[in-house]
RORODO-44094 format. One record per residue (C-alpha): residue in one letter; x, y, z. Coordinates in steps of 0.05 Angstrom, whole numbers, plus 5000, padded with zeros to 4 digits. Layout:
% residues N
@r->a, x->X, y->Y, z->Z
...
END
This chain:
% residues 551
@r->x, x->5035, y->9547, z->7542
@r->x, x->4973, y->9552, z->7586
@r->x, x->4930, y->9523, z->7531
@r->x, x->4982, y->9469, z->7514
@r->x, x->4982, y->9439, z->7594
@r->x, x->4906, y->9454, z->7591
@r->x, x->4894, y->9413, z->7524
@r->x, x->4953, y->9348, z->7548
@r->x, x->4910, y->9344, z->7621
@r->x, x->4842, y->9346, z->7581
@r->x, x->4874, y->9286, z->7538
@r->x, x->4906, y->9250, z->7593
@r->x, x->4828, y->9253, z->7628
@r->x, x->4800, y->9224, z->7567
@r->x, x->4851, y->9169, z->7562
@r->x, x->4851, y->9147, z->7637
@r->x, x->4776, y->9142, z->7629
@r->x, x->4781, y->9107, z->7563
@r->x, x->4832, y->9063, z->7606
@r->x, x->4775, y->9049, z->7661
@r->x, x->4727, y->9022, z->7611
@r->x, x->4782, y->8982, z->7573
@r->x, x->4779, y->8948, z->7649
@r->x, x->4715, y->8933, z->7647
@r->x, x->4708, y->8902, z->7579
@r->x, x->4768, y->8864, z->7590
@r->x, x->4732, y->8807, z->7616
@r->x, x->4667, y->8822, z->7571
@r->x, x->4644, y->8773, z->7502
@r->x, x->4619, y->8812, z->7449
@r->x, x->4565, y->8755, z->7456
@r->x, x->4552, y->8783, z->7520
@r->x, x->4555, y->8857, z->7496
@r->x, x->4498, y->8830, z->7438
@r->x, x->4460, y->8788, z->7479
@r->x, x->4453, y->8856, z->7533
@r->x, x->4427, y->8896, z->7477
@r->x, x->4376, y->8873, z->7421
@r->x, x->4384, y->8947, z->7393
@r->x, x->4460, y->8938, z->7390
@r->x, x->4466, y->8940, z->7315
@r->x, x->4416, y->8988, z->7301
@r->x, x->4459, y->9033, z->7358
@r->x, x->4526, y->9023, z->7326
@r->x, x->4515, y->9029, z->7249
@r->x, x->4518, y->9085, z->7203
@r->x, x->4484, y->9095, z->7134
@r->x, x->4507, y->9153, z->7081
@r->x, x->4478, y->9148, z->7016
@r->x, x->4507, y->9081, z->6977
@r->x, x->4545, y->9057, z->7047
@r->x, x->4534, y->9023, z->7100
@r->x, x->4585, y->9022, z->7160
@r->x, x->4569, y->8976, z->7215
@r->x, x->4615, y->8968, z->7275
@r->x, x->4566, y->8936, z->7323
@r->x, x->4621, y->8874, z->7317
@r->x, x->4665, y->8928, z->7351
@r->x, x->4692, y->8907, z->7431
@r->x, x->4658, y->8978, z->7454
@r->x, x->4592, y->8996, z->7493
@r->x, x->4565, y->9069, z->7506
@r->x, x->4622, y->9092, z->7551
@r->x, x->4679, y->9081, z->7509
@r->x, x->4653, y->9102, z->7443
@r->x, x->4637, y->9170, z->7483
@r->x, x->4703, y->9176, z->7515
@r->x, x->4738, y->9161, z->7452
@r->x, x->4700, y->9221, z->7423
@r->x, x->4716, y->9258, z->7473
@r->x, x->4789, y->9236, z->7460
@r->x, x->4783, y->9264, z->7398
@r->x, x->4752, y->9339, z->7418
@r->x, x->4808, y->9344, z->7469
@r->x, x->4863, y->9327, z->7401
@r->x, x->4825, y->9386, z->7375
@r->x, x->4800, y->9344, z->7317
@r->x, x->4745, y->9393, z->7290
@r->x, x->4806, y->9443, z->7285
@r->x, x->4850, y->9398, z->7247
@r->x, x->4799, y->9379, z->7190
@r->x, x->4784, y->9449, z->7189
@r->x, x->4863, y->9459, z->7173
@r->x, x->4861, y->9403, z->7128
@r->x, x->4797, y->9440, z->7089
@r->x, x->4841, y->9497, z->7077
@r->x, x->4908, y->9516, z->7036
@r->x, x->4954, y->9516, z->7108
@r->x, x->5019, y->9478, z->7100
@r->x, x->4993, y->9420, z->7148
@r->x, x->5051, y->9382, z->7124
@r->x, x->5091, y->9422, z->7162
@r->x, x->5161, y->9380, z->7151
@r->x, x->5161, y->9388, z->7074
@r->x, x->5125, y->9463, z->7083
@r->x, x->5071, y->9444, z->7036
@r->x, x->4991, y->9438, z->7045
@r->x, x->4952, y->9373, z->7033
@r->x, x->4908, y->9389, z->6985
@r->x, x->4889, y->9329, z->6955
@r->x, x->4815, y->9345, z->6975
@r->x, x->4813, y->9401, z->6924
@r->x, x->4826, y->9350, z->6870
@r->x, x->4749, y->9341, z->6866
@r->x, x->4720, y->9399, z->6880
@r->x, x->4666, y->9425, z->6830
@r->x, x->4677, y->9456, z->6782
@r->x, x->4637, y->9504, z->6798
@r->x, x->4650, y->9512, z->6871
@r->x, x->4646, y->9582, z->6903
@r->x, x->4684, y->9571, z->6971
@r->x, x->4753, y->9556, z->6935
@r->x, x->4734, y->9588, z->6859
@r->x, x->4805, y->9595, z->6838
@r->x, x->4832, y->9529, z->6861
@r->x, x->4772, y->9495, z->6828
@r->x, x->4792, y->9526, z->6767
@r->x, x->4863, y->9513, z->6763
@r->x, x->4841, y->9435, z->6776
@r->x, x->4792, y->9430, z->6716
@r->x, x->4836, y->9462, z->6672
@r->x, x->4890, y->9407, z->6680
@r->x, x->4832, y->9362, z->6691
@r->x, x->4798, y->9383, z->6627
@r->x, x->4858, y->9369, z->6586
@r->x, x->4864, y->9302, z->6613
@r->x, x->4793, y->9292, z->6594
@r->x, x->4796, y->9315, z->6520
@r->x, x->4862, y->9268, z->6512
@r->x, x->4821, y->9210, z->6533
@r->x, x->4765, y->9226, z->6487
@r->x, x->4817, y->9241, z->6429
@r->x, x->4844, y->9154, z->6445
@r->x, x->4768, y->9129, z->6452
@r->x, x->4755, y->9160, z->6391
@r->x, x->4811, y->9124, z->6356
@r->x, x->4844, y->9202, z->6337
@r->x, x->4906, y->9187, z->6379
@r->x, x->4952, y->9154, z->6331
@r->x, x->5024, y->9141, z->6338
@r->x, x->5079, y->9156, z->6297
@r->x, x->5072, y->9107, z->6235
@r->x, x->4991, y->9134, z->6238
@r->x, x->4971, y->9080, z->6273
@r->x, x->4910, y->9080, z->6321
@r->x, x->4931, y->9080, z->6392
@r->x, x->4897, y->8999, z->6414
@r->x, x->4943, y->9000, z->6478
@r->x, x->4970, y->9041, z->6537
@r->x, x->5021, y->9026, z->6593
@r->x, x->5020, y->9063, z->6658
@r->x, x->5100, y->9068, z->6681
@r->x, x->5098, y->9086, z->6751
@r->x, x->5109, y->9059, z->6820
@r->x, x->5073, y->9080, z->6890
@r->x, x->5018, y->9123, z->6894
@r->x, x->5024, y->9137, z->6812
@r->x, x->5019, y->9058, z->6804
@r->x, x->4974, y->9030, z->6862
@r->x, x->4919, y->9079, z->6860
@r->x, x->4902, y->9080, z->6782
@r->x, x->4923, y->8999, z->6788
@r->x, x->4870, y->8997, z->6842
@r->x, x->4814, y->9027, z->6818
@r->x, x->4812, y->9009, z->6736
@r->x, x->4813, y->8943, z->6767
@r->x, x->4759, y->8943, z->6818
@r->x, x->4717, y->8981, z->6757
@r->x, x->4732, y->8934, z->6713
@r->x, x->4650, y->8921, z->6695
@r->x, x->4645, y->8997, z->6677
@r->x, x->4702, y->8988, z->6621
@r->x, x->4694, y->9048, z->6563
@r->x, x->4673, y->9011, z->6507
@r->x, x->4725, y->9050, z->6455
@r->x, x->4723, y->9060, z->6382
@r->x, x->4783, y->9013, z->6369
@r->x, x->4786, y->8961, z->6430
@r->x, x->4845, y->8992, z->6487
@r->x, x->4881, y->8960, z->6530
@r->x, x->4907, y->8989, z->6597
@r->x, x->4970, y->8956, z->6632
@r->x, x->5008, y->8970, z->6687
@r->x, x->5081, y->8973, z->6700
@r->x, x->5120, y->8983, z->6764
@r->x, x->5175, y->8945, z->6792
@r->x, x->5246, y->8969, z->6774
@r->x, x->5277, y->8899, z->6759
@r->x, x->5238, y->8896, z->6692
@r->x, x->5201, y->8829, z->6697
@r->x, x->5136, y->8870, z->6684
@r->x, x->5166, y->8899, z->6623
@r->x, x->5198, y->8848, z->6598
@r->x, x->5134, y->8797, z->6596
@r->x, x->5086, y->8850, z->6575
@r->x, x->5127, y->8877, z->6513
@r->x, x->5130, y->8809, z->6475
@r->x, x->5051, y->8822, z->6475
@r->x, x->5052, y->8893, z->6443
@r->x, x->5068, y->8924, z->6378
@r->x, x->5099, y->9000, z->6387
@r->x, x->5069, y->9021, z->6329
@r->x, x->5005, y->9027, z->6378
@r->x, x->5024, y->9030, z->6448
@r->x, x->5019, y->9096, z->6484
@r->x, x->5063, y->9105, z->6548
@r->x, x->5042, y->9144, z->6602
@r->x, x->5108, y->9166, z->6651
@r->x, x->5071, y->9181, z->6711
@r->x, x->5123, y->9210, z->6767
@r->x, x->5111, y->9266, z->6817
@r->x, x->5178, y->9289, z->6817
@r->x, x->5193, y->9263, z->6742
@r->x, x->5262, y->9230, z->6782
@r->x, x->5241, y->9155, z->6811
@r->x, x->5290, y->9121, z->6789
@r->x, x->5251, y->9052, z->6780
@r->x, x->5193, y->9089, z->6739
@r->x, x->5242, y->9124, z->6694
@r->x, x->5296, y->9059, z->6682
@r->x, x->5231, y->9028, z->6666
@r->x, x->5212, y->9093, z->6626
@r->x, x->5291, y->9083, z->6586
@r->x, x->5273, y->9012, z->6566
@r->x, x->5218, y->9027, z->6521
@r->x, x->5242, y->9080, z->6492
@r->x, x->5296, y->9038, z->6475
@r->x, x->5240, y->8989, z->6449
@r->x, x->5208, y->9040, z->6413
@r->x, x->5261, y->9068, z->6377
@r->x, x->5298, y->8995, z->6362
@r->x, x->5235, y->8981, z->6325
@r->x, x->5216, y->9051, z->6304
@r->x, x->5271, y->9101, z->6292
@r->x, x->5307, y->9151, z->6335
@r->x, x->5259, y->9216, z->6305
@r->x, x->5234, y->9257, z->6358
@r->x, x->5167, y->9238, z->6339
@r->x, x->5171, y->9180, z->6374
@r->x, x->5177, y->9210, z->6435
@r->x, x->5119, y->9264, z->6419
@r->x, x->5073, y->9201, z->6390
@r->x, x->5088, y->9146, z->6443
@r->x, x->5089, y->9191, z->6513
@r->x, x->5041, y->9225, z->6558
@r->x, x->5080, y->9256, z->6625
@r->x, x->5041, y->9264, z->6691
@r->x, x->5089, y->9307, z->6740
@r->x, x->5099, y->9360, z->6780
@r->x, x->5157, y->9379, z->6740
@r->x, x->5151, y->9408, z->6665
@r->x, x->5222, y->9418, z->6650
@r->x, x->5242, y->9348, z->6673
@r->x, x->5191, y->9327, z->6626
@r->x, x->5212, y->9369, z->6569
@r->x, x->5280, y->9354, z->6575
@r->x, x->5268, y->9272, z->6569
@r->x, x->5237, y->9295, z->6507
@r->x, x->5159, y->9295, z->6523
@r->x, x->5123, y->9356, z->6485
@r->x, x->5083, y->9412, z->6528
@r->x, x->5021, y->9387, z->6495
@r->x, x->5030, y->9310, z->6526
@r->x, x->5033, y->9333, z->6588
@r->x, x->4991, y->9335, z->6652
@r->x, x->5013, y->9375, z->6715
@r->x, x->5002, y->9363, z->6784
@r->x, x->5025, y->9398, z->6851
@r->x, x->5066, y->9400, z->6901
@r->x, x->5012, y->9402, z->6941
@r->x, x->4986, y->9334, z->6922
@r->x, x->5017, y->9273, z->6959
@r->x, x->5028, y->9212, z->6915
@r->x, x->4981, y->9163, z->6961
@r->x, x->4935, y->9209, z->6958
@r->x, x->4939, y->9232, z->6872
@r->x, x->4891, y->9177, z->6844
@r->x, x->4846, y->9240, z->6837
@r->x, x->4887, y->9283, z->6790
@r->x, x->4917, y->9269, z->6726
@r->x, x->4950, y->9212, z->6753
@r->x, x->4888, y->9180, z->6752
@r->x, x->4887, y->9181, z->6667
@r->x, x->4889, y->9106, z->6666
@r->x, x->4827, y->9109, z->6706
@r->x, x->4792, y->9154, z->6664
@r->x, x->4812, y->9112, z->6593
@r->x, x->4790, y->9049, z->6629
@r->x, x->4722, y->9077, z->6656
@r->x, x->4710, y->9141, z->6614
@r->x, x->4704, y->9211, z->6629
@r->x, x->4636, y->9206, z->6670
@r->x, x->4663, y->9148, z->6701
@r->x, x->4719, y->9186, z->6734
@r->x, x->4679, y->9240, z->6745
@r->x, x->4629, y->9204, z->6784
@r->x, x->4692, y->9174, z->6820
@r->x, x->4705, y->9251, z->6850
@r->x, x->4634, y->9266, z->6856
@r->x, x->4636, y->9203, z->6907
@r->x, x->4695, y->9225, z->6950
@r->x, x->4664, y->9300, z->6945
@r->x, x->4602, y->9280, z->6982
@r->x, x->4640, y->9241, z->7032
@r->x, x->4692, y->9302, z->7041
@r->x, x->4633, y->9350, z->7063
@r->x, x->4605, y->9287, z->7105
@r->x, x->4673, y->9282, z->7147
@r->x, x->4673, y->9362, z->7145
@r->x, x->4601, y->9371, z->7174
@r->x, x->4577, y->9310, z->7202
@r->x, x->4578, y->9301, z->7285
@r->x, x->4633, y->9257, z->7314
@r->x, x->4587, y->9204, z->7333
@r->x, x->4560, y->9200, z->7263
@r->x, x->4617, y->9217, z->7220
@r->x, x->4635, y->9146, z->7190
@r->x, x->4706, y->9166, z->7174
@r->x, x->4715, y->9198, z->7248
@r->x, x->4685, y->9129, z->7272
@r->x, x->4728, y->9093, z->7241
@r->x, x->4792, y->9127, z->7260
@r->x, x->4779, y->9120, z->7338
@r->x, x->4757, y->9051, z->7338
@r->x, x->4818, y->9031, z->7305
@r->x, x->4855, y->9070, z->7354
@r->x, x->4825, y->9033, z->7410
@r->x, x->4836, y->8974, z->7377
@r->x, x->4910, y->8990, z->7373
@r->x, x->4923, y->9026, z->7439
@r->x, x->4871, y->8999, z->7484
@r->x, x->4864, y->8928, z->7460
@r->x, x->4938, y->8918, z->7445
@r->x, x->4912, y->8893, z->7374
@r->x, x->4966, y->8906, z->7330
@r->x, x->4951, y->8883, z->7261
@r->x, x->4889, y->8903, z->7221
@r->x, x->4855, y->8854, z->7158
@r->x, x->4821, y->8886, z->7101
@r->x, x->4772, y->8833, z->7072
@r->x, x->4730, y->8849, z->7013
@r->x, x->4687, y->8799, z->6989
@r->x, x->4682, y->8826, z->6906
@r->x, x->4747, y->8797, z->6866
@r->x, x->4746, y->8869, z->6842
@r->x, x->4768, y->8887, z->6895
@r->x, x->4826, y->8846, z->6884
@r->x, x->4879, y->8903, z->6898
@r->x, x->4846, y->8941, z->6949
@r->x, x->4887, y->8916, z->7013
@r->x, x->4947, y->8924, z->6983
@r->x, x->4928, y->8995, z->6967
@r->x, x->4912, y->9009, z->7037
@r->x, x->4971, y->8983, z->7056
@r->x, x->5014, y->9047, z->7023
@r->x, x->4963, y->9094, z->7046
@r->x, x->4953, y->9079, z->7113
@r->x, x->5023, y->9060, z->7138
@r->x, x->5064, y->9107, z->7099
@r->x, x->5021, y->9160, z->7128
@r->x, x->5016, y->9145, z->7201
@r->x, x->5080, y->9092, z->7207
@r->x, x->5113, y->9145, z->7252
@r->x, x->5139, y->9151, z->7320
@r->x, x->5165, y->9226, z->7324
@r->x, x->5106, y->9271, z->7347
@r->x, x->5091, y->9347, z->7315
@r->x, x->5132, y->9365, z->7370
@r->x, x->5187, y->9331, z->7363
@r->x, x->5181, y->9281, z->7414
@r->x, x->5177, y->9211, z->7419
@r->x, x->5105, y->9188, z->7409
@r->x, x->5073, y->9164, z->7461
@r->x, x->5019, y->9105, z->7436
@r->x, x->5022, y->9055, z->7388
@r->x, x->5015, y->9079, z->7318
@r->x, x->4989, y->9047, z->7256
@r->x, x->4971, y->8980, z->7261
@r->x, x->5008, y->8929, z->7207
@r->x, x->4960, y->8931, z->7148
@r->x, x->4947, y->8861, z->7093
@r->x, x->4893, y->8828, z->7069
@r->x, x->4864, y->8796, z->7011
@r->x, x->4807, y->8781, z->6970
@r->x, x->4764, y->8744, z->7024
@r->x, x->4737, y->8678, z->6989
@r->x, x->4814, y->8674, z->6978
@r->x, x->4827, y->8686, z->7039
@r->x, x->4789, y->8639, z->7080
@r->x, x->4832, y->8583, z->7044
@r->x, x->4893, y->8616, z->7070
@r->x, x->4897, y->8658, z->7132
@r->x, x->4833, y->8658, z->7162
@r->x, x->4858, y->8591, z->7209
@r->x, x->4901, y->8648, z->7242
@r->x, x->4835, y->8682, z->7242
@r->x, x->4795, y->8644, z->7285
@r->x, x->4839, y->8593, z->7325
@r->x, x->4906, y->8625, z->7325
@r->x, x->4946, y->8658, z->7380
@r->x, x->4944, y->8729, z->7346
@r->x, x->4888, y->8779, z->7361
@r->x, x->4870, y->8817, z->7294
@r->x, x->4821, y->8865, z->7274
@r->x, x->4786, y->8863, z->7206
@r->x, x->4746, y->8898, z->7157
@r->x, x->4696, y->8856, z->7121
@r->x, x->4674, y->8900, z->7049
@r->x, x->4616, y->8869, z->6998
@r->x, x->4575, y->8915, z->6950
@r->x, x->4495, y->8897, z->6969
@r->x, x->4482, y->8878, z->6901
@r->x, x->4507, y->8851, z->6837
@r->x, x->4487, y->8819, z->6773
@r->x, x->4422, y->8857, z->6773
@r->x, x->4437, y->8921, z->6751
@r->x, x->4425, y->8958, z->6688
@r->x, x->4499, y->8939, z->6662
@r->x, x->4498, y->8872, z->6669
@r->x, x->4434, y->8863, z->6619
@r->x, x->4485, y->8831, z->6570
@r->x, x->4507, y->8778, z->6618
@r->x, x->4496, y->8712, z->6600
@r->x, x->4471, y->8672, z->6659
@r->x, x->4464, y->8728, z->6711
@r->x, x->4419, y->8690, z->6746
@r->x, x->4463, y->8629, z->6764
@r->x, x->4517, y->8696, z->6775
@r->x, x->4476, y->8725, z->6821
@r->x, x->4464, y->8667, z->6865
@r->x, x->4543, y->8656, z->6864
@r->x, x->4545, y->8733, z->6885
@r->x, x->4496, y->8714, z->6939
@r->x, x->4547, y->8658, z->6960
@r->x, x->4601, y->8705, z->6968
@r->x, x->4555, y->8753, z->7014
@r->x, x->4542, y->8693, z->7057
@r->x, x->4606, y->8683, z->7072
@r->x, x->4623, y->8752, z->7092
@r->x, x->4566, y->8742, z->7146
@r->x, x->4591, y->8682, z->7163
@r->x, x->4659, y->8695, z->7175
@r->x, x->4651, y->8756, z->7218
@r->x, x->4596, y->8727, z->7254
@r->x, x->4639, y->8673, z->7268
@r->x, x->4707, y->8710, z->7288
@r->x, x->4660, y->8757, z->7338
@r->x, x->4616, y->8702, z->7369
@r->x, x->4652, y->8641, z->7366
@r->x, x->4617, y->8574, z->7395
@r->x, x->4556, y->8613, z->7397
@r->x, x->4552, y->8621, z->7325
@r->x, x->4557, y->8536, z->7321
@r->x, x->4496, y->8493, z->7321
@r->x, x->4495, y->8484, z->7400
@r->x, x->4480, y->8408, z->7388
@r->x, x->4546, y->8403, z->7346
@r->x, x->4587, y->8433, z->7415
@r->x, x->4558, y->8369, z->7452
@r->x, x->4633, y->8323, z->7460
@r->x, x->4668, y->8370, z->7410
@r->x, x->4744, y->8367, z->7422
@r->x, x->4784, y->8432, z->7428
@r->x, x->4819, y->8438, z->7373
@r->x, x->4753, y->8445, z->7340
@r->x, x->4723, y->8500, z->7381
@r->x, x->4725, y->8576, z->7368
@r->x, x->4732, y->8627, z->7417
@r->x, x->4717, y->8695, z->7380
@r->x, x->4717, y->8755, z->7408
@r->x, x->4764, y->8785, z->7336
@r->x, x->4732, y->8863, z->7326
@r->x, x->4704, y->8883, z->7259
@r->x, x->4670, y->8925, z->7218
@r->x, x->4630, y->8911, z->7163
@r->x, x->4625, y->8963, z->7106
@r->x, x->4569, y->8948, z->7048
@r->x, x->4563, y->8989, z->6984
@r->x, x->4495, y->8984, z->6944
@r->x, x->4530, y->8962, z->6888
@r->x, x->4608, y->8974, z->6863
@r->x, x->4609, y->9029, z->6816
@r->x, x->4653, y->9096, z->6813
@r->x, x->4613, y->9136, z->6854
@r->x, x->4613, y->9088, z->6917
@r->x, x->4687, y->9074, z->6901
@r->x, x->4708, y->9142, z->6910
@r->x, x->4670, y->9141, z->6973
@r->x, x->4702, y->9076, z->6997
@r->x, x->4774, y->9108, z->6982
@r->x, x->4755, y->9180, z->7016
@r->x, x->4730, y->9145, z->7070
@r->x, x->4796, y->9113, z->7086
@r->x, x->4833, y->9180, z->7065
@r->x, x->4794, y->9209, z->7126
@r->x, x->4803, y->9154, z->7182
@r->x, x->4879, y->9159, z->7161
@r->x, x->4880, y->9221, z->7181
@r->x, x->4838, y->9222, z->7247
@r->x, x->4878, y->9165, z->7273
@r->x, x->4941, y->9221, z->7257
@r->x, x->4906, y->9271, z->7297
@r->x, x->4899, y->9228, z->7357
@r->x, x->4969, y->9204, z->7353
@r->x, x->4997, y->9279, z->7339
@r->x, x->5034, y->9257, z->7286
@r->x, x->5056, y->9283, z->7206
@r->x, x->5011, y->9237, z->7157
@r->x, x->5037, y->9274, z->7093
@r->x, x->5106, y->9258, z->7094
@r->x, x->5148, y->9194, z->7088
@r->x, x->5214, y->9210, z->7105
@r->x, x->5231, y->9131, z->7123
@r->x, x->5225, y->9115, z->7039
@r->x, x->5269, y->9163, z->7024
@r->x, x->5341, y->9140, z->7062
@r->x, x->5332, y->9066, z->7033
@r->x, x->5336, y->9093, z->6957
@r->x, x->5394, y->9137, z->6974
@r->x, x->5437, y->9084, z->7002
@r->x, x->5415, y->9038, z->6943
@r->x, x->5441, y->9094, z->6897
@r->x, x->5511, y->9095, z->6933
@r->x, x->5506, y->9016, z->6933
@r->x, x->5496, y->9017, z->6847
@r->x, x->5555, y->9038, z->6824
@r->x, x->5590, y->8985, z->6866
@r->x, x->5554, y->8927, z->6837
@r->x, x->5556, y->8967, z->6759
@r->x, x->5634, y->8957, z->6774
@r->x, x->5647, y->9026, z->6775
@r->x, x->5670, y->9032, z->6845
@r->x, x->5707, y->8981, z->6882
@r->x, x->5725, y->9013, z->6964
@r->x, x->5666, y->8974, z->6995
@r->x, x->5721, y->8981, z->7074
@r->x, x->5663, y->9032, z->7089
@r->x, x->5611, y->8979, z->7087
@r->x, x->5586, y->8935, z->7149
@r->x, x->5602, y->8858, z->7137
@r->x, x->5537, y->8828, z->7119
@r->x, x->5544, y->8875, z->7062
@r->x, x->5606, y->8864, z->7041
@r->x, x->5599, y->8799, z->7041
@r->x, x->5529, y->8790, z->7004
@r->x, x->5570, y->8844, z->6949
@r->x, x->5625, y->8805, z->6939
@r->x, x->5579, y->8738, z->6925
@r->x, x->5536, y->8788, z->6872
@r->x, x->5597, y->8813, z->6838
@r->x, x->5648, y->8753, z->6825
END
């Protein structure tokens, strides 16, 4: 108890300081902040092999950065990585670890030998199945070589693999027989629907990829082609064993929809979906990228998993990152956060973030059981910059809303070793060069406002075309996009998710708040299937809107 009161009055210290420089910044530019400091950038940037992380843009100075470290030593944050390094059941509400570190571990790693092992072997026979497709051995029932693959899932088992076979999309395995990975996830079948008028069962391989092998929108989804399958097909169980691959944490779910022990992959309990892109829910990954190219995806969020492990506070990117967001939220009273890439790739990225970041850390009940006491996670959206700036970016820069950003471009493109078959890389290069300019641009612009004009141009200009600035961001540049400095991207963001937890003293493993929605939507379905009809119990919007569905 002693401890406790000691470790709240070291906390409430570091926040009433962090409080007294807020003050002082209040009234303070980040021109000004710039202008005071020539070494600013070089002060407030972080390199780690292929990344760059540079929050110079950031509304901080020496003082607050140091306080908000010292924030974080008095949340104990060293001790909670150190418990999230470990096999503890840190997700204390569901009694399970978070493990999803371990998912790429070495193989040959000494510190946790037996978990390593019982990775790779799952692991390994994801890897021989996708060599088995590449090499055109995988044939469906009629003998038919496998030329397409649809990923059924939704959440983590949809976003993730979604995410990351498209941002690789340059570093596609060039296959024996040309293959085609698609993705399926919403439960009303308008995804289905289009993309099965473009495939031929005879050689489409379905992957049911569900953690608990019951979602009810990835296994209607999963019902409908089967259905499909065996409409055009035959109702032999060889369909089944031919035409499915199950990713779950549940084997006898999966053997009792009819998928054989040697199509499928296991995960664990230990995993959480957000965070299973890693394990053998990531097979779309690996048949869009190859087996090195998923491997060099885990080798990129291993190095940055012994970076946030080892690394000082003050130049541990992911611990950065966590606390300035933090002060953004509960200092600056900035409650929304942009994610900006500037690499169409990248094209899903945001909307990936989104699920792991506020289905983690969208909480307001403390460890303790209390009612938190700050702000938690900002609102999280974005989009594909160059898109962007045609869109939202007016709010940006001249609306009422303060917002903090992050601005993401690989360094280089076009100019690499895999692009020697490109035709016209130059001209692509210069357009890639374009796109970099305008991430400069743009942040410059939202941090320094009129100062980043041509000061002749400000001579007579109305208002409504002046900028005042002042919008925090970072700006994170990767040397190029490729798996490796992906899966440091992602781990990066893994991490900061879970220092901003730390700070708040909240659960980031569970999501209790998606689960109540789907079970009043199951008590809802049988009214609207017409197999129930007492809807007294209901409040009168619903009624209503049930009786308009149902006439």
């Amino acid at each position: 108890m002693l401890d406790q009161l000691k470790s709240d009055q070291n906390s409430n210290n570091a926040y009433k300081k962090l409080n007294s420089v807020k003050e002082q910044l209040k009234s303070i530019h980040l021109r000004q902040l710039f202008a005071a400091d020539p070494e600013r950038f070089n002060q407030y940037s972080v390199q780690f092999e292929q990344v760059v992380f540079d929050y110079s843009k950031h509304r901080v100075n020496h003082d607050a950065v140091q306080h908000l470290i010292e924030w974080a030593e008095t949340q104990n944050l060293r001790s909670w990585i150190g418990s999230l390094f470990s096999t503890q059941t840190i997700n204390y509400t569901e009694q399970r670890a978070a493990m999803h570190w371990a998912l790429r571990l070495p193989k040959e790693d000494q510190q946790h030998e037996d978990l390593a092992a019982e990775v790779h072997a799952q692991l390994d026979r994801m890897y021989a199945l996708v060599e088995q497709i590449h090499a055109g051995q995988r044939r469906g029932a009629t003998g038919e070589v496998i030329q397409d693959v649809v990923n059924i899932g939704v959440g983590g088992s949809d976003l993730g693999p979604l995410m990351v076979s498209h941002a690789l999309s340059d570093f596609k395995y060039q296959s024996a027989k040309p293959l085609n990975v698609h993705f399926v996830s919403t439960m009303d079948g308008s995804q289905l629907s289009e993309l099965l008028h473009q495939l031929r069962p005879e050689t489409t391989l379905f992957i049911i990829s569900s953690k608990s092998f019951g979602t009810i929108d990835t296994l209607s989804n999963a019902q409908t082609v089967r259905l499909w399958l065996e409409k055009s097909l035959g109702q032999h169980p060889s369909i089944v064993k031919h035409h499915f691959i199950g990713v779950s944490t549940k084997p006898e779910k999966m053997t009792a929809w009819g998928i054989s022990p040697e199509n499928q992959l296991l995960l664990w309990d230990w995993v959480g979906g957000r965070y299973s892109l890693w394990s053998c829910i990531g097979l779309p990954i690996a048949l869009s990228i190859g087996v090195d190219g998923f491997k060099q995806l885990l080798a990129g969020a291993y190095a940055v998993d012994q970076h946030f492990q080892y690394k000082p506070l003050e130049q541990n990117i992911p611990v950065l990152m966590g606390l300035l967001g933090a002060w953004n939220t509960n200092f600056l009273d900035i409650q929304t956060h942009a994610i900006l890439p500037y690499d169409g790739r990248l094209k899903y990225f945001a909307s990936y973030l989104q699920q792991l970041e506020m289905e983690s850390n969208g909480k307001s009940i403390q460890r303790n059981g209390e009612k938190v006491q700050l702000d938690t996670c900002p609102i999280i959206w974005g989009e594909v910059g160059p898109n962007a700036q045609h869109a939202f970016y007016q709010l940006l820069h001249q609306g009422t809303q303060a917002v903090s950003c992050d601005f993401i471009a690989p360094i280089k493109r076009y100019n690499s070793q895999q692009y020697t078959y490109v035709d016209n890389a130059d001209a692509l290069i210069e357009q890639h060069h374009l796109a970099l300019s305008n991430c400069l641009a743009q942040s410059r612009l939202l941090a320094f406002g009129n100062d980043a004009l041509d000061q002749t141009e400000l001579q007579g200009l109305p208002a409504y075309k002046q900028y005042e600035g002042n919008q925090p961001s970072s700006t994170i540049l990767l040397q190029e996009l490729n798996p490796y400095s992906l899966g440091m991207l992602i781990a990066l963001y893994e991490h900061k998710v879970f220092v901003q937890s730390v700070l708040w003293n909240i659960n980031p493993f569970d999501q209790w708040g998606v689960e109540k929605g789907k079970e009043i939507a199951n008590q809802l379905l049988p009214i609207l299937n017409g197999e129930q009809t007492d809807i007294s119990g209901l409040d009168g919007s619903t009624q209503g809107l049930i009786k308009i569905l149902t006439a």
